[in-house]
C-alpha positions as CSV (number, residue, x, y, z in Angstrom):
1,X,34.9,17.6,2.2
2,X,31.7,17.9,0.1
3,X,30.7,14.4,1.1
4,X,31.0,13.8,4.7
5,X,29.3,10.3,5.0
6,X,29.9,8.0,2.4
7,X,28.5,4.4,2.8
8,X,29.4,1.6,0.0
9,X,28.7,-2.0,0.2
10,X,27.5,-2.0,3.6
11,X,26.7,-5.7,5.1
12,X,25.9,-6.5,9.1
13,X,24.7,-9.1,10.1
14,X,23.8,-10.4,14.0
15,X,22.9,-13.6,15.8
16,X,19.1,-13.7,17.1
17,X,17.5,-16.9,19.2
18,X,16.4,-19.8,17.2
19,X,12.1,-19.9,17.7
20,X,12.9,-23.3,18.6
21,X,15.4,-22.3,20.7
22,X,15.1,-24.8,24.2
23,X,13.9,-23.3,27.0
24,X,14.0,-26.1,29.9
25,X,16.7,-28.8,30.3
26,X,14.7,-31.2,29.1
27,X,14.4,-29.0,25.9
28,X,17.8,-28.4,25.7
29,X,18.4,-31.6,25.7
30,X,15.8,-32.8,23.1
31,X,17.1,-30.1,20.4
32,X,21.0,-31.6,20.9
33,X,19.4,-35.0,19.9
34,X,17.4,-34.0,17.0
35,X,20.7,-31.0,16.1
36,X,18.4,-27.8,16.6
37,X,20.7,-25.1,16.3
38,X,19.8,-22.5,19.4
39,X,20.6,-19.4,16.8
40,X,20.6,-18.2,13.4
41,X,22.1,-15.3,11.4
42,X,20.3,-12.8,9.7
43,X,21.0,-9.9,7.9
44,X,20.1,-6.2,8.7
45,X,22.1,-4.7,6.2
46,X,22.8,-6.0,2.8
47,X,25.3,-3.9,0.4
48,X,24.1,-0.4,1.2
49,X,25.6,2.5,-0.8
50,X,24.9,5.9,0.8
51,X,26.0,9.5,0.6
52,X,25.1,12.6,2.7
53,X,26.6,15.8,1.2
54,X,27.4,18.6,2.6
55,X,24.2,21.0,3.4
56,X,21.9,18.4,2.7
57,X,19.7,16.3,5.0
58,X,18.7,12.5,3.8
59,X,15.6,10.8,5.8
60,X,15.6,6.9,6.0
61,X,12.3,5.1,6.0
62,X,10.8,1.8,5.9
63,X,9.2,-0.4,8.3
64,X,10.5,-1.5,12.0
65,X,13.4,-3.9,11.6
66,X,14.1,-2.6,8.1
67,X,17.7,-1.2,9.5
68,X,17.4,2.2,9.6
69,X,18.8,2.1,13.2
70,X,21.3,0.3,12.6
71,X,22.7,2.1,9.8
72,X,22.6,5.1,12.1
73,X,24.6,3.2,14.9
74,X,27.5,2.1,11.9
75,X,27.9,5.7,10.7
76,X,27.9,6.9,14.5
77,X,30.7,4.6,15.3
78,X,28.3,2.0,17.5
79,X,29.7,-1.2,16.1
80,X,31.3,-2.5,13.3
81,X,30.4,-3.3,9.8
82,X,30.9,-7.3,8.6
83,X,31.6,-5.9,5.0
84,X,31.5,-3.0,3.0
85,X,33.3,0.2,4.3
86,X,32.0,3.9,5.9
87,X,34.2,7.2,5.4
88,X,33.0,9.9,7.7
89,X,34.6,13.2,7.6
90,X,34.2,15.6,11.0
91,X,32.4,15.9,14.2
92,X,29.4,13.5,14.5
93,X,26.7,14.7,16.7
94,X,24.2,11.6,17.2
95,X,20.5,11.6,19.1
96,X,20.3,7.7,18.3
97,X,18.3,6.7,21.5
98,X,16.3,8.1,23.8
99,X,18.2,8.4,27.1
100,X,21.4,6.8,25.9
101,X,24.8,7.8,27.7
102,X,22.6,9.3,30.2
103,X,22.8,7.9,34.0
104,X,19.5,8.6,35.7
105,X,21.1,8.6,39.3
106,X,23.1,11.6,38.1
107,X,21.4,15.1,37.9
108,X,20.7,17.4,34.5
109,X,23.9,19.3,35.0
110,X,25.8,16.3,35.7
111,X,25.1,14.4,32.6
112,X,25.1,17.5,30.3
113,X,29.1,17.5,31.3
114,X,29.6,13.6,31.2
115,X,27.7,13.7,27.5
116,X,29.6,17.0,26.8
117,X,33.0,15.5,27.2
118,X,32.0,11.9,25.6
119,X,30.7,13.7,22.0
120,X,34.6,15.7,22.3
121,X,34.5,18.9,23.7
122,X,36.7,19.6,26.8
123,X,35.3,20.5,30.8
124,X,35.8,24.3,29.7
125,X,33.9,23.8,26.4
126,X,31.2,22.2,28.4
127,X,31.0,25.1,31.0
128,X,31.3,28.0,28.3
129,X,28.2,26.4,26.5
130,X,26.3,25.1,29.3
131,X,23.6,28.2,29.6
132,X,22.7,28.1,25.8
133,X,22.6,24.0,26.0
134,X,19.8,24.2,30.0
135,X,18.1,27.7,27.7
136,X,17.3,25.5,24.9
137,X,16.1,22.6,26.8
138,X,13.5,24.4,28.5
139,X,14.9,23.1,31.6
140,X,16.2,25.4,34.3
141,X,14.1,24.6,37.0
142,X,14.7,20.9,37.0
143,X,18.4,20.8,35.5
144,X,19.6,19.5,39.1
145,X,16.9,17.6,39.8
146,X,18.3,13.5,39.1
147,X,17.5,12.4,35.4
148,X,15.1,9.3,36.9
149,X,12.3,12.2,37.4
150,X,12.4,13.3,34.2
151,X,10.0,12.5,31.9
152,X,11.1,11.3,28.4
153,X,9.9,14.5,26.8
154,X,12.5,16.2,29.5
155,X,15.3,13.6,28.5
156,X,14.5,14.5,24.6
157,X,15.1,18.4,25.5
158,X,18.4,17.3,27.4
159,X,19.6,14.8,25.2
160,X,19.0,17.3,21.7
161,X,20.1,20.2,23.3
162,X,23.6,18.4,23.9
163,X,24.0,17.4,20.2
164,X,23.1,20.1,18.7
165,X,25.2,22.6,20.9
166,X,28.7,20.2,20.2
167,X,29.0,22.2,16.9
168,X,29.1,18.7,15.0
169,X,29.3,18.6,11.2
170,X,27.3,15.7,11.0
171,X,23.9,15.1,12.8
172,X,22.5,11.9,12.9
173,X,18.8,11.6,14.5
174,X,17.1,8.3,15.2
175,X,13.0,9.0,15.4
176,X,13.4,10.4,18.7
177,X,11.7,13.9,17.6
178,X,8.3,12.1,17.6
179,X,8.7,11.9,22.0
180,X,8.6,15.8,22.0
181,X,5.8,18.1,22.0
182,X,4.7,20.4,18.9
183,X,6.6,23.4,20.2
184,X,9.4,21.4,21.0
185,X,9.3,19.6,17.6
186,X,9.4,22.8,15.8
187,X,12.0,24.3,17.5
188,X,14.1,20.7,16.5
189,X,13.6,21.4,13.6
190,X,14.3,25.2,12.8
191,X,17.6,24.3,14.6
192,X,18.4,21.3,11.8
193,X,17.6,23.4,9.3
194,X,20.1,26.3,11.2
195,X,22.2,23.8,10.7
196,X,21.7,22.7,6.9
197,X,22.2,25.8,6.1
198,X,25.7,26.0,7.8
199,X,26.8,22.9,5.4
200,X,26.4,20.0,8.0
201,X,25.3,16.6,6.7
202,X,22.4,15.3,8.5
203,X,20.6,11.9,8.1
204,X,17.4,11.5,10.0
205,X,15.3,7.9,10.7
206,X,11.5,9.2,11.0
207,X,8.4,7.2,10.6
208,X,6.7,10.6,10.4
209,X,6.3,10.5,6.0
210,X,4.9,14.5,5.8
211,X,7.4,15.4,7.8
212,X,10.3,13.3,5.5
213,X,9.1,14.9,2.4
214,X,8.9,18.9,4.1
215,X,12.8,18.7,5.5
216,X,14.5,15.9,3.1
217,X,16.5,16.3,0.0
218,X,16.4,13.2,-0.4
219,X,15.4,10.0,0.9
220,X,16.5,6.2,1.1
221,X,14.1,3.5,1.8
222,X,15.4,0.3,3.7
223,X,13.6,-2.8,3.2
224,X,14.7,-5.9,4.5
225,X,18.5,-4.6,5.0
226,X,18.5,-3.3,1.2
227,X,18.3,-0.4,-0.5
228,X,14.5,-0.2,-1.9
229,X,15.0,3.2,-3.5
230,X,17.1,6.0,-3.1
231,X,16.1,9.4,-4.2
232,X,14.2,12.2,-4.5
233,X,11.6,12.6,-1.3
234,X,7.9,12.4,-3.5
235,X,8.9,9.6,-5.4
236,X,10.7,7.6,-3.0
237,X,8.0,8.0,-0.1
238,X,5.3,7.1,-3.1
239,X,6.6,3.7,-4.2
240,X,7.3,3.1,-0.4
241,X,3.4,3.8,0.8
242,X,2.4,1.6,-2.0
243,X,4.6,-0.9,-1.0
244,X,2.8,-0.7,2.2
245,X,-0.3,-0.5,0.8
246,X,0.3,-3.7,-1.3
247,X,1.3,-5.6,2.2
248,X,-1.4,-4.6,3.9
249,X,-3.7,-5.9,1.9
250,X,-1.8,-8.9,1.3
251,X,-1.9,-9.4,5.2
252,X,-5.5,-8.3,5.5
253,X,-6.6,-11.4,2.9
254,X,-3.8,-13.9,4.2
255,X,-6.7,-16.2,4.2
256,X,-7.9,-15.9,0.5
257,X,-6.9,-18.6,-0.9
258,X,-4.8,-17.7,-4.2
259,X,-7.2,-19.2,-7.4
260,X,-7.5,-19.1,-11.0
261,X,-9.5,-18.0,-13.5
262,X,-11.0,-20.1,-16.4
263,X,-8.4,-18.8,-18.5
264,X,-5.7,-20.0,-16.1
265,X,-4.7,-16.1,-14.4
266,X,-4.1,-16.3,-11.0
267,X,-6.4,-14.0,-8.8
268,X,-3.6,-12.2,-5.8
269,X,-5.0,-10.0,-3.2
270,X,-2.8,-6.7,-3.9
271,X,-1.5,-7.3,-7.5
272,X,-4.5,-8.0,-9.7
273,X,-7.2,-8.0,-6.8
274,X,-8.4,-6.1,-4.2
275,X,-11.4,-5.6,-1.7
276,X,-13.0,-6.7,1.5
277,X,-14.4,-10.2,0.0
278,X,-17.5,-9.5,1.9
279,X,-18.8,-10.1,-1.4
280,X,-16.7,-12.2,-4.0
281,X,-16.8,-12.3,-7.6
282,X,-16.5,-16.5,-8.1
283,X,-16.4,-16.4,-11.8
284,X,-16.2,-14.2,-14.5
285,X,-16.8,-15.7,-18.4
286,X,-18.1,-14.1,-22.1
287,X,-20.7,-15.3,-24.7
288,X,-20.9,-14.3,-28.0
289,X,-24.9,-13.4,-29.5
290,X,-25.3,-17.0,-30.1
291,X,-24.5,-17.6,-26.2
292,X,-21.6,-20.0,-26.5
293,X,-18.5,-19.0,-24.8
294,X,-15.8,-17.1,-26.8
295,X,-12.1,-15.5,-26.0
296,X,-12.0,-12.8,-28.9
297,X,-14.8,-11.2,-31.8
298,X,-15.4,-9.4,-34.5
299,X,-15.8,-5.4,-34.4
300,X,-19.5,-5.1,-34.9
301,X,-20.5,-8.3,-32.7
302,X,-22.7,-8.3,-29.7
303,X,-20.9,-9.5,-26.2
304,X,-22.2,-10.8,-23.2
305,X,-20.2,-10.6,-19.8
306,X,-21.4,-13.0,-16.4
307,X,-20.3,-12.6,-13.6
308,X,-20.9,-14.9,-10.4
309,X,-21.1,-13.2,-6.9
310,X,-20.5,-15.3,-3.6
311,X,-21.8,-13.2,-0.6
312,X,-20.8,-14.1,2.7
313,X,-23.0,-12.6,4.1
314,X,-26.1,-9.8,2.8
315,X,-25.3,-7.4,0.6
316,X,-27.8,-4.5,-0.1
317,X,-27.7,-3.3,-3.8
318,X,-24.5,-3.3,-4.7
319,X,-22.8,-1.5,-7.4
320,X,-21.8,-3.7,-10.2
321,X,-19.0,-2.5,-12.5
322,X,-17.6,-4.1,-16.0
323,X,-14.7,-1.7,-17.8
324,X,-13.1,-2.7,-21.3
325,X,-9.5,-1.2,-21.3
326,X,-6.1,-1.9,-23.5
327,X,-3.5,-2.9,-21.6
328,X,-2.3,0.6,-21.0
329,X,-5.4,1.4,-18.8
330,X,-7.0,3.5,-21.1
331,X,-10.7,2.7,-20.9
332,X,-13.0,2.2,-24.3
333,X,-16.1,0.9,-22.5
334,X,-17.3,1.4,-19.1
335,X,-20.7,0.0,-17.4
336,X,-22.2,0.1,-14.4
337,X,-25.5,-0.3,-12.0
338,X,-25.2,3.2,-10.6
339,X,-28.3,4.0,-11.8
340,X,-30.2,0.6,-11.6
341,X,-32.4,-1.1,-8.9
342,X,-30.2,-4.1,-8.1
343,X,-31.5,-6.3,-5.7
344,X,-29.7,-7.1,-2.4
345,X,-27.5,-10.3,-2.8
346,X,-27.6,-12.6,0.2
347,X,-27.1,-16.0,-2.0
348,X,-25.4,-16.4,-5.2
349,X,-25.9,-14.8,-7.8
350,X,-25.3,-13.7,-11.5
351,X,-25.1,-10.8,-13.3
352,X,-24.9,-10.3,-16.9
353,X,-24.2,-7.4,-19.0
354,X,-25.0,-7.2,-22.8
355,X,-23.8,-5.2,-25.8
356,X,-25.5,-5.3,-28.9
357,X,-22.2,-4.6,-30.8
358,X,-19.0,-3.4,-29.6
359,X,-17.3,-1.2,-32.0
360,X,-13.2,-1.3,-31.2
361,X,-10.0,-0.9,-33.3
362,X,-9.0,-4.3,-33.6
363,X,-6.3,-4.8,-31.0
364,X,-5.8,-6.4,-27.2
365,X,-8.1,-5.9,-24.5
366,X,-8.7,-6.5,-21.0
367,X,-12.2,-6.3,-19.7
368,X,-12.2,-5.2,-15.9
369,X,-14.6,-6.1,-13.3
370,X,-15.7,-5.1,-9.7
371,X,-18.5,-4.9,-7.2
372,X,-19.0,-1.9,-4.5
373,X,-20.6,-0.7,-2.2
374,X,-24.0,1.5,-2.9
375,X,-22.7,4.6,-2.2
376,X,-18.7,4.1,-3.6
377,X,-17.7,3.4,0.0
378,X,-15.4,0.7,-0.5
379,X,-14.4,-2.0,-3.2
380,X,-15.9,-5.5,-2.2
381,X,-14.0,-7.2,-5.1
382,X,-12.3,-6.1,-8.1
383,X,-10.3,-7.7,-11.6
384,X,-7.8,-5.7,-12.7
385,X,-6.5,-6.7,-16.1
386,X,-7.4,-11.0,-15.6
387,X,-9.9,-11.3,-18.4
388,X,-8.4,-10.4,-22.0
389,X,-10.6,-10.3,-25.1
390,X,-9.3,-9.8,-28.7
391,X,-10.9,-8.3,-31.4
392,X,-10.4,-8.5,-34.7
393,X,-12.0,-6.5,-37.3
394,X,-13.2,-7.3,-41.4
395,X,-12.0,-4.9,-44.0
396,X,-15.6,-3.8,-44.5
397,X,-16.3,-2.8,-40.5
398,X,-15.7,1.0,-40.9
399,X,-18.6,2.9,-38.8
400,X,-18.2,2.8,-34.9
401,X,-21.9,2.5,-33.2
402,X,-21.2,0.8,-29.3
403,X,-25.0,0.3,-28.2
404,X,-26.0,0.9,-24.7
405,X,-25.6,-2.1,-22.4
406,X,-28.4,-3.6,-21.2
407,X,-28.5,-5.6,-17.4
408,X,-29.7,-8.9,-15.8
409,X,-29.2,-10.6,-12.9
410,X,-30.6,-13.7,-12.0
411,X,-31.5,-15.5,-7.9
412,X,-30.9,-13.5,-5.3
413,X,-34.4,-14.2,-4.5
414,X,-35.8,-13.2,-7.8
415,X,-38.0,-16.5,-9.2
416,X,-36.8,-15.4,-12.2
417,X,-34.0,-13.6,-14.0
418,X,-34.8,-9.4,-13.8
419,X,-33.8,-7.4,-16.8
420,X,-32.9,-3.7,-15.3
């Protein structure tokens, strides 16, 4: 069989305690009036489609809870699926827990026959192979010693040895490499990929991400009981640290409030913003060379861009930042206060930025802004792609001539406005 795991439609669900759940009598007895239910449902697997060839070795990632465990557990025969349906052709050799099936009254040599016999091979089998399973363990001078004094590196040995000396066609492998040492680790591995080679299907739940994209072929990411992505190991592990990435930052700024702009964008921390907010760009507008306010100009015509900063606390010199791009990303202008004595900003402040004319193909532009720190550190607040700016040209605007920009900023203890 060239496909000897085959996952389609795959649903579970389970039962967790209610937060509200009662906890004293009285409790109890309050939620019955008021018809708190003590539990709720939740899915940890929601139409999952998965196949494992022959030879080839899929990693599942995503975060804790995500269900890459419990997938494991379905395909290993642990429990039953609510919906969908798993085919699995041969012998299923599963590390799915650390010290699972193991009884730590019993010695090494005791439960090396008791799991022996439970993953299918007979007494004999056992006995025949038990040498090669105590050599690879590393374990002869403890293997009678009772499994309570072993450490969980020393159940890890036990436990992998067992598996991998069952002669299963399909290896599944739940994270517990990361409990071993290098050496150890290494030698895991040159045995599943001993074992690849031979045509067994293994699937493998790591939270290790190099190590996913130097063994894998491919790679699913679960998120939330679903299917993510599912795929080649670069691509899939990209979108799935940017995923993180995004929530991350998302969790780091819960407390940023979500705003808009003038021009009615929403600002989000993760999508169109990022940064530290140490130092916060409040408001970002254009003015034409007569200063009034203006959403689009003519190719030729000078532009002004403010911006408002909002320190929280003292910023020394930033680095101020204001990018003109289409809405490919492809940048046309780009400006910044590298080079320029700015002022520290420990109140708020303005900045402006003038061009004399800006010379563009009529089109649709976005311009870009952002404030760092002095030496490129870190980003302290940054628009992505929240300010557009049309420009339109006349049928006599043929030469291209974009003039230098020229700086201001105004307070920040300045009495007056400082042209830089």
């Amino acid at each position: 069989m060239d496909v000897p795991i085959k996952v389609s439609g795959l649903g579970k669900s389970f039962t967790r305690r209610h937060k509200l759940n009662p906890g004293t009598l009285k409790e109890a007895l309050v939620s019955r009036l008021h018809r708190l239910n003590a539990s709720e449902q939740f899915l940890a697997l929601d139409q999952v489609d998965l196949e494992v060839r022959r030879g080839e070795i899929v990693g599942a990632i995503g975060r804790n809870g995500a269900g890459k465990s419990t997938l494991l557990r379905l395909i290993g025969g642990v429990g039953l699926p609510d919906r969908g349906q798993i085919l699995v052709h041969g012998k299923i050799g599963a590390l799915l827990e650390l010290g699972a099936g193991f009884h730590p009254e019993l010695t090494g040599r005791e439960n090396i026959f008791i799991n022996g016999v439970i993953s299918g091979l007979s007494r004999a089998e056992v006995a025949r192979r038990f040498d090669d399973i105590v050599a690879f363990s590393e374990l002869e001078e403890s293997i009678d010693n009772p499994l309570r004094t072993y450490s969980s590196g020393m159940q890890l040995r036990l436990a992998f040895s067992i598996s991998v000396h069952t002669s299963p066609d399909i290896l599944l492998i739940d994270e517990v490499l990361a409990v071993g040492d290098l050496a150890f680790q290494q030698k895991c591995l040159d045995r599943i990929e001993y074992f690849r080679r031979n045509g067994c299907a293994i699937l493998i739940v790591s939270h290790d991400i190099e190590q996913v994209k130097a063994i894998c072929d491919r790679v699913i990411w679960l998120r939330d009981g679903k299917v993510a992505a599912f795929g080649e190991p670069q691509s899939v592990v990209d979108q799935y640290e940017r995923a993180m990435l995004l929530e991350t930052e998302r969790r780091r700024h819960a407390d940023v409030p979500v705003r808009r702009t003038r021009n009615g964008q929403e600002l989000r921390i993760g999508e169109n913003r990022k940064g530290t907010m140490e130092l916060e760009l409040s408001n970002v507008r254009f003015q034409g060379a007569d200063g009034l306010p203006i959403e689009e100009l003519k190719k030729g015509d000078g532009l002004s861009v403010i911006i408002s900063c909002s320190p929280r606390k003292a910023i020394p010199s930033p680095i101020l930042s204001v990018t003109v791009s289409d809405k490919k990303g492809e940048i046309f202008l780009d400006s910044n206060t590298e080079q320029l004595d700015i002022p520290d900003i420990d109140r708020d402040t303005d900045a402006r930025v003038h061009f004399d004319r800006i010379d563009l193909p009529a089109g649709d532009y976005f311009v870009d802004v952002g404030v760092y720190a002095r030496d490129w550190g870190h980003v302290y607040d940054y628009h992505w792609h929240v300010y557009p700016l049309l420009v339109t040209a006349d049928a006599e605007q043929e030469r291209d001539l974009n003039t230098p920009p020229r700086w201001e900023i105004y307070g920040s203890g300045a009495a007056r406005k400082q042209h830089i």
